[in-house]
N, C-alpha and C positions, 0 to 999 in steps of 0.2 A: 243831311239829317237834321242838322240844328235849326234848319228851317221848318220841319217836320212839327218838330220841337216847339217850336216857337209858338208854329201854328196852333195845336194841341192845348199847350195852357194859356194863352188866349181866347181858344174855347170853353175850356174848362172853368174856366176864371172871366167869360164874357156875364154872369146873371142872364144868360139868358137860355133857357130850358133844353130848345131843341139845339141848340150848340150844345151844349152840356154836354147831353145825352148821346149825341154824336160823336163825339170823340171819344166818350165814354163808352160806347159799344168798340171800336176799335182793338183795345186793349184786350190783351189775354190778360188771363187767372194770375198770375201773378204780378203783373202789373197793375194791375185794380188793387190791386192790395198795398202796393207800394204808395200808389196816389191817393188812396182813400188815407196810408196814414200819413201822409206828405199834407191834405188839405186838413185834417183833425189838427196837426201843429202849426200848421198857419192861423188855422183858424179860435183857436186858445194861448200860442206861446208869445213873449214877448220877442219884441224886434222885427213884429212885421208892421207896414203903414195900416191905420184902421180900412182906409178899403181894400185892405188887400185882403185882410182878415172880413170883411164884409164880404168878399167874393170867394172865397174858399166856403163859410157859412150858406153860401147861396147852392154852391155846387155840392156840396155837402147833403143839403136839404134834397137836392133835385134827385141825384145818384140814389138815395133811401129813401127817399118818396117820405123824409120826414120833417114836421115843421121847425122842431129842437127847441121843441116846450115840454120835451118827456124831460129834461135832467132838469 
């Protein structure tokens, strides 16, 4: 399984669209929910590296189909 794992946010976290959203359809309802707010605190909180926080921001954007110039 932790390879599963592995592989997942590697995707999740590759910037790149059709991975995203790949891994991203995978997930049931409650796990979307988990990861959208696992990448929202990567993606604002401190103690993550800036690209990591770059790449939660990308998956983020991809998953809502938004640019995150509303806030």
């Amino acid at each position: 399984m932790s390879d599963w794992l592995e592989e997942f946010w590697s995707d999740i976290l590759s910037e790149e669209p059709l991975r995203i959203m790949a891994a991203w359809l995978t997930l049931d309802n409650e796990s979307k929910v988990a990861v959208l707010n696992h990448l929202k605190v990567m993606s604002t909180e401190p103690g993550w590296a800036e690209i990591q926080r770059q790449s939660a921001r990308e998956a983020l954007a991809t998953i809502t189909g938004s640019t995150g110039d509303e806030e």
